[in-house]
MARDO-232824 format. One record per residue (C-alpha): residue number from 1; residue in three letters; x, y, z. Coordinates in steps of 0.05 Angstrom, whole numbers, plus 32768, in hexadecimal, padded with zeros to 4 digits. Layout:
<atoms>
+-----+------+------+-------+------+
| pos | code | east | north |   up |
+-----+------+------+-------+------+
| NUM |  ALA |    X |     Y |    Z |
...
+-----+------+------+-------+------+
</atoms>
This chain:
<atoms>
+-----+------+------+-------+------+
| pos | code | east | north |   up |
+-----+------+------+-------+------+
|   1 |  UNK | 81C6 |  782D | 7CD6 |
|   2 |  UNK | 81BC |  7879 | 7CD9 |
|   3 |  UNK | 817A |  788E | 7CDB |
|   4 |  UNK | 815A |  78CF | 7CC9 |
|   5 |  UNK | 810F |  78DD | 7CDC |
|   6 |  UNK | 80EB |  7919 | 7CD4 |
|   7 |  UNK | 80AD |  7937 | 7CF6 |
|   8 |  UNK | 8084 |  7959 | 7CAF |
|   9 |  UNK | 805C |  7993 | 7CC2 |
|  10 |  UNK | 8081 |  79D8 | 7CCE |
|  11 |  UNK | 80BE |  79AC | 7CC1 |
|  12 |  UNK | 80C4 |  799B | 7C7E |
|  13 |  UNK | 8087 |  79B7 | 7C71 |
|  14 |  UNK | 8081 |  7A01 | 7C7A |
|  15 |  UNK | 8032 |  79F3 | 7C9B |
|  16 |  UNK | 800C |  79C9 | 7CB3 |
|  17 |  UNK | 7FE7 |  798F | 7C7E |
|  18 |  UNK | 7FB1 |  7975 | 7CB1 |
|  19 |  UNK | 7F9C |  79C0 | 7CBB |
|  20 |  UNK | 7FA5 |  79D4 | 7C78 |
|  21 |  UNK | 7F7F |  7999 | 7C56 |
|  22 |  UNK | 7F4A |  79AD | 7C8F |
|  23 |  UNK | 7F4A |  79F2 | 7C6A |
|  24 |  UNK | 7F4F |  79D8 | 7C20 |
|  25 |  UNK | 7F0C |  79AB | 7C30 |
|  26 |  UNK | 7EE8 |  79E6 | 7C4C |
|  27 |  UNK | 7EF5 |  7A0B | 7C0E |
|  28 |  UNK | 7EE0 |  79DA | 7BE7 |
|  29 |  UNK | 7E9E |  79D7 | 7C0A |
|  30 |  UNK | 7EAA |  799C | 7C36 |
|  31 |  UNK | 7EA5 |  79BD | 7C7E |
|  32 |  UNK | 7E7D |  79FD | 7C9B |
|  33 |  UNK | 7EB2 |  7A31 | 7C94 |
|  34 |  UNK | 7EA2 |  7A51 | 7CD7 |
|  35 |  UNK | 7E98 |  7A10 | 7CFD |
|  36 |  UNK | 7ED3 |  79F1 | 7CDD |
|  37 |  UNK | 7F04 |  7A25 | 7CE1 |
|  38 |  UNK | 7EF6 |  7A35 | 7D2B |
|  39 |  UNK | 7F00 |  79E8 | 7D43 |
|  40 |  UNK | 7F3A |  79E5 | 7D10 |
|  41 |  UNK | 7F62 |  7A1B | 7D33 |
|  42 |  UNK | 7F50 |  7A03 | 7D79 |
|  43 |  UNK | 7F64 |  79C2 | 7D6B |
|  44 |  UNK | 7FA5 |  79DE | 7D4A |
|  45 |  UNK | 7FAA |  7A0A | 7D86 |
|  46 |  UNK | 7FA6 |  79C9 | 7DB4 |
|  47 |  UNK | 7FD9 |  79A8 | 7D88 |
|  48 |  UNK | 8018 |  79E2 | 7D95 |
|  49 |  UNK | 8006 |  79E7 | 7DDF |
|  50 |  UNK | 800C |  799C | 7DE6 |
|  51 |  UNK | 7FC1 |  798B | 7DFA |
|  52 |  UNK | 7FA6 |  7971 | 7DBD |
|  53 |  UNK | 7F77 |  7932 | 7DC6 |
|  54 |  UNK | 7F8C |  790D | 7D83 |
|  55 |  UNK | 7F59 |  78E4 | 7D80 |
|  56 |  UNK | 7F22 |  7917 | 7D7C |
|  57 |  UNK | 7F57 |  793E | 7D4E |
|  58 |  UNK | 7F4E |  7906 | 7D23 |
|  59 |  UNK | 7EFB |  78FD | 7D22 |
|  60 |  UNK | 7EF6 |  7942 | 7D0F |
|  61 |  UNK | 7F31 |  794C | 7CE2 |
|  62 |  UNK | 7F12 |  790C | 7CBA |
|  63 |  UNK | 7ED1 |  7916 | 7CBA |
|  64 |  UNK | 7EBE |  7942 | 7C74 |
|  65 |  UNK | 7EF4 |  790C | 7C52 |
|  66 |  UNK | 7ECE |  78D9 | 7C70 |
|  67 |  UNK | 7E83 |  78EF | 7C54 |
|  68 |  UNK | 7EAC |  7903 | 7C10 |
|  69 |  UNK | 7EC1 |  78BB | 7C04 |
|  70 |  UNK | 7EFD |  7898 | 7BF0 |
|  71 |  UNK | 7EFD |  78B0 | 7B9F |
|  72 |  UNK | 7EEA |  78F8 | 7BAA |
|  73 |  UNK | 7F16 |  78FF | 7BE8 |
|  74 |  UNK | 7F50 |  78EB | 7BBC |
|  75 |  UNK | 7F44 |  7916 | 7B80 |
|  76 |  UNK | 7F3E |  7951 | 7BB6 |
|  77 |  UNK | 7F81 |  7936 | 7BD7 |
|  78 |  UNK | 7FA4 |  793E | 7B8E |
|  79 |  UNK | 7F8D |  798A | 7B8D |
|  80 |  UNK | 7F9F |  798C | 7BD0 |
|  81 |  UNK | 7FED |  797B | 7BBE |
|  82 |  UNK | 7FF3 |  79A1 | 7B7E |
|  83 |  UNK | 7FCA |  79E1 | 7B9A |
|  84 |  UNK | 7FEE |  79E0 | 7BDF |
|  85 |  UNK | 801C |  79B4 | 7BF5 |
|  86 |  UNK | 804F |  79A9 | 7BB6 |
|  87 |  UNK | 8053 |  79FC | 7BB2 |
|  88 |  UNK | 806A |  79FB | 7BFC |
|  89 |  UNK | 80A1 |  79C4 | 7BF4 |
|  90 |  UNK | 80E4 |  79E9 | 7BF5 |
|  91 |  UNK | 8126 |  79D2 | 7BCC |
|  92 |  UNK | 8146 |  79DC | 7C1B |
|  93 |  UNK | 811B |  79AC | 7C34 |
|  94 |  UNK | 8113 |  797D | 7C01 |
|  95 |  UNK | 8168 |  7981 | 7BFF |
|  96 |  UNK | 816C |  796D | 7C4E |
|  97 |  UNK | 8143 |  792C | 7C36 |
|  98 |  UNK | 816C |  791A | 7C01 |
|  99 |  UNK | 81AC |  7924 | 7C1F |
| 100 |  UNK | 819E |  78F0 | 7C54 |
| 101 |  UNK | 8186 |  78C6 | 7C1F |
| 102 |  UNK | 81C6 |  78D1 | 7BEE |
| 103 |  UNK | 81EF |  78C7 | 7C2E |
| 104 |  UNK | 81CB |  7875 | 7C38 |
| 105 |  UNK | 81A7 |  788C | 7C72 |
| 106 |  UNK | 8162 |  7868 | 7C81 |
| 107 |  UNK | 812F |  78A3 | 7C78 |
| 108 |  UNK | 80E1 |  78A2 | 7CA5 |
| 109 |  UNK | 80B5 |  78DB | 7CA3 |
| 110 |  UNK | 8093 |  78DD | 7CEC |
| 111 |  UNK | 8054 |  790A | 7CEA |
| 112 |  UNK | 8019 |  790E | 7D25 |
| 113 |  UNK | 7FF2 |  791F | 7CE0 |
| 114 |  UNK | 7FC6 |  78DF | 7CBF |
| 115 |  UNK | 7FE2 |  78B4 | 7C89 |
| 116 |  UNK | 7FA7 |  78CE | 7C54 |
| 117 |  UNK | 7FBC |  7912 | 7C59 |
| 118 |  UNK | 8004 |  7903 | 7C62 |
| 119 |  UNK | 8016 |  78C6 | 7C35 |
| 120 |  UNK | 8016 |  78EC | 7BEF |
| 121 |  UNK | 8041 |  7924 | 7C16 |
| 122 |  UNK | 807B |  78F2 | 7C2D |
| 123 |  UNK | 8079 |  78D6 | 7BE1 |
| 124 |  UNK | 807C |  7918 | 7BC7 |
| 125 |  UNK | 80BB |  7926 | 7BF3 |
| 126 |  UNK | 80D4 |  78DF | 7BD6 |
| 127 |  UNK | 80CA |  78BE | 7C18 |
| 128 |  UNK | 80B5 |  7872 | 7C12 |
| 129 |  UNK | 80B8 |  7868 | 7C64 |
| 130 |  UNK | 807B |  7888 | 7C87 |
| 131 |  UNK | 8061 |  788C | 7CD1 |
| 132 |  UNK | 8021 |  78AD | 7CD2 |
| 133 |  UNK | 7FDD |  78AC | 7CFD |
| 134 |  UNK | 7FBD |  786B | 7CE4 |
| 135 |  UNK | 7F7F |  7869 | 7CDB |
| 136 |  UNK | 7F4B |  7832 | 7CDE |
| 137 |  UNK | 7F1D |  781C | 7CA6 |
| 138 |  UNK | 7ED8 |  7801 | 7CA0 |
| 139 |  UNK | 7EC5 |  77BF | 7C70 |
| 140 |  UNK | 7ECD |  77E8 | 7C36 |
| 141 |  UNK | 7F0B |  7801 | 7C42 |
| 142 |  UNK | 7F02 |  784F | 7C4E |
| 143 |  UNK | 7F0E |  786F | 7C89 |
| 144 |  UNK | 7EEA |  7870 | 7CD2 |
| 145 |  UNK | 7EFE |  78AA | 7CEF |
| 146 |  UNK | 7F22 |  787A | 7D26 |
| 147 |  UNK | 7F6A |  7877 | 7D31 |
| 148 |  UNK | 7F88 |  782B | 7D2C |
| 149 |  UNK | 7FC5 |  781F | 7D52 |
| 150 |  UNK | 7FF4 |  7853 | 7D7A |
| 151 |  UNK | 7FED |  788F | 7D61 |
| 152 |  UNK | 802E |  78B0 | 7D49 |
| 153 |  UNK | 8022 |  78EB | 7D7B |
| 154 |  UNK | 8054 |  7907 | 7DAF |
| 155 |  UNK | 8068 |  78BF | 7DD8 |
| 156 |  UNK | 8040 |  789D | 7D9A |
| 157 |  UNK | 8081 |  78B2 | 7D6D |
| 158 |  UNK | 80AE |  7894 | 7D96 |
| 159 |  UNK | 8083 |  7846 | 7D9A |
| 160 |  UNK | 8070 |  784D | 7D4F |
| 161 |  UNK | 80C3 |  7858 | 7D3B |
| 162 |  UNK | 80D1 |  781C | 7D6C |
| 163 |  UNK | 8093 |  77EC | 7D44 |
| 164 |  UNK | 80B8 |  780C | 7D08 |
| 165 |  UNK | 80FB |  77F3 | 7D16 |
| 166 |  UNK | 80E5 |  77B6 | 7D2A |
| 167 |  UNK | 80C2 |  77AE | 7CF2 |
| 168 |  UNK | 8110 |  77B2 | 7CCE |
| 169 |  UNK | 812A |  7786 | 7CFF |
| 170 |  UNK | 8153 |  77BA | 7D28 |
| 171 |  UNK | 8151 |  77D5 | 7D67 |
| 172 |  UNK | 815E |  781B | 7D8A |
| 173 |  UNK | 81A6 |  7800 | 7D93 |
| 174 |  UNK | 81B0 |  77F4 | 7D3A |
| 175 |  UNK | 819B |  7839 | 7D2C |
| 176 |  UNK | 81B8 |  787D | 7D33 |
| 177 |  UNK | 8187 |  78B1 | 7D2C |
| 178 |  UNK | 8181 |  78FF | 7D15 |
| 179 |  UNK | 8138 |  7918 | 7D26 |
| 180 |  UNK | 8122 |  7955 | 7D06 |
| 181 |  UNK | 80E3 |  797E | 7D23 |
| 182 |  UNK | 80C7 |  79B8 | 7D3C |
| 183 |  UNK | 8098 |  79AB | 7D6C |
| 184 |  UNK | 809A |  79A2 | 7DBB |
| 185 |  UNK | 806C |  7960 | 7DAD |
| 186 |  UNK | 80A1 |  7940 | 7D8E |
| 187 |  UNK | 80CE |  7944 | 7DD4 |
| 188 |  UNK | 80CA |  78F4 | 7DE2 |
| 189 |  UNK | 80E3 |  78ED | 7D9E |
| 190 |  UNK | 8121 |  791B | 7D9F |
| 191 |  UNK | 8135 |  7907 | 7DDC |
| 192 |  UNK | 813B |  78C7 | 7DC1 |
| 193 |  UNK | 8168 |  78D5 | 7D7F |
| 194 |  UNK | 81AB |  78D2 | 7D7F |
| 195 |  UNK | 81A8 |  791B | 7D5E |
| 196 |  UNK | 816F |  7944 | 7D68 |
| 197 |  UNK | 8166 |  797E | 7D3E |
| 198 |  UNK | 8131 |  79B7 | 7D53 |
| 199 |  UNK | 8121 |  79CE | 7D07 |
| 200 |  UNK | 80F6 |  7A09 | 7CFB |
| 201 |  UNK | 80EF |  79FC | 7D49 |
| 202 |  UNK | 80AC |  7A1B | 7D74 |
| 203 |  UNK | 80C0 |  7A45 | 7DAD |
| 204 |  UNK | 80BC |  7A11 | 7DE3 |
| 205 |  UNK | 80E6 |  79E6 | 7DBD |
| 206 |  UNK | 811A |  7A1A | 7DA8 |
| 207 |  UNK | 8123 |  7A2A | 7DF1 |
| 208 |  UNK | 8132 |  79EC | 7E03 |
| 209 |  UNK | 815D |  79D6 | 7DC9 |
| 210 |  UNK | 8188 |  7A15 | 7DDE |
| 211 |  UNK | 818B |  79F6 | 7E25 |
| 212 |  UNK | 81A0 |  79B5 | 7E0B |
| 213 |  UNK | 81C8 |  79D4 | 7DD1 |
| 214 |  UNK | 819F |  79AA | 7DA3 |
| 215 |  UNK | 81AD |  79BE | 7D53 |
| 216 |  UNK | 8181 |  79F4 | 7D43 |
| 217 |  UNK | 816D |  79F2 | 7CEE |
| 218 |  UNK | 8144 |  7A27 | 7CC8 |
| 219 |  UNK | 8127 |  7A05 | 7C94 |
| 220 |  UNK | 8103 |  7A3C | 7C7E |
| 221 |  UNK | 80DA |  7A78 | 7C93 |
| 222 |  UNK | 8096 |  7A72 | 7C98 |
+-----+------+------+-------+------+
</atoms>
C-alpha cells in the first residue's frame, strides 16, 4: 500500500493554524493581546528551534477555547475557516492531495497541531484520515487542556503513524511512504518514509535535505 502523509502547517498550509487561531481568538476578545501575543510568539519561537514543551504549548494554546465553551468555540472555529484558513488553501496544494488520492494512495494528515483546531482543516482539504494532538475531555465532553495519548510531536509522529497502521492492520513492512514537511521536528518521521520530501522546507531542514539529496518542493511562497 503506498502511503502519503503530510505534516499541515507551512506545508500545505501557507501558516501556522495553532498560532493563527491563537491570533483570531485574541481579536475576538478572548486573550490579552499583549500577554497573548508575547507567549504566542515565544512558544512559536520554541517550536522552529526544536525546544517546544508541547504540553505547556497545549494548556495555553487551549485555554480561551476552553473558558469559551464547546458551542461558542465552534461558531468561532467556522469564522476561523472561512476568514482564514479556506483563503490560504492553494489549488497547488490542494492538487498534491488529490493526486495521491486519484492515484489509490492511502492519504494521513500528520500535524503537532490539536485535533479542534485541525480537524475542520484536514476535512476542508478532503482528508478523512487524521493524526493530531489529542486531547483529553472532562465528563461533559469538552476539553481539559491535557493531552491524552502520545502526542503527534517530533518522535510522537513516528508512534502515532505506527498505532495508525496498526489500527489498519499493517505494518512498517505493508506500506510505502512519501512524507511531506517542512520542519526539522518532523526528522524521526522522514527518516522513516520511504520518500521524504522537504516541502516549503525551514533552513535546517533544507540543509540537510541537500546533504541527503532529499526532494526539495515549493509549494508556495509565503
Amino acid at each position: 500500500m503506498k502511503l502519503a502523509l503530510f505534516d499541515l502547517d507551512h506545508t500545505l498550509l501557507p501558516l501556522d493554524s495553532d498560532h493563527s487561531w491563537g491570533v483570531f481568538t485574541t481579536a475576538l476578545g478572548w486573550n490579552d493581546p499583549v500577554v497573548f501575543s508575547q507567549r504566542n510568539d515565544e512558544f512559536y519561537a520554541h517550536y522552529q528551534a526544536g525546544t517546544l514543551d508541547i504540553y505547556d504549548y497545549v494548556r495555553f494554546a487551549t485555554r480561551a477555547t476552553r473558558e469559551r465553551g464547546a458551542t461558542e468555540s465552534a461558531h468561532a472555529h467556522a469564522r476561523f475557516m472561512d476568514e482564514v484558513i479556506r483563503p490560504r488553501i492553494t489549488s497547488e496544494a490542494l492538487a498534491l492531495v488529490r493526486s495521491h488520492q486519484l492515484a489509490g494512495d492511502a492519504v494521513v494528515i500528520v500535524t503537532a497541531t490539536n485535533e479542534f483546531v485541525t480537524r475542520p482543516i484536514a476535512q476542508a482539504f478532503g482528508v478523512s484520515e487524521l493524526i493530531a494532538v489529542e486531547l483529553e475531555r472532562d465528563a461533559r465532553d469538552w476539553i481539559t487542556g491535557e493531552i491524552r495519548g502520545t502526542p503527534s510531536f517530533r518522535e510522537g509522529k513516528v508512534i502515532r503513524v505506527d498505532q495508525w497502521l496498526g489500527q489498519q492492520g499493517w505494518g512498517w513492512a505493508d506500506v510505502e511512504i512519501t512524507f511531506y514537511s517542512d520542519s526539522m521536528n518532523d526528522l524521526p518521521l522522514l527518516e522513516k518514509a520511504h520518500h521524504p520530501v522537504a516541502t516549503n522546507p525551514d533552513a535546517r531542514l533544507r540543509q540537510l535535505a541537500t546533504e541527503r539529496g532529499w526532494r526539495i518542493l515549493e509549494l508556495f511562497q509565503e
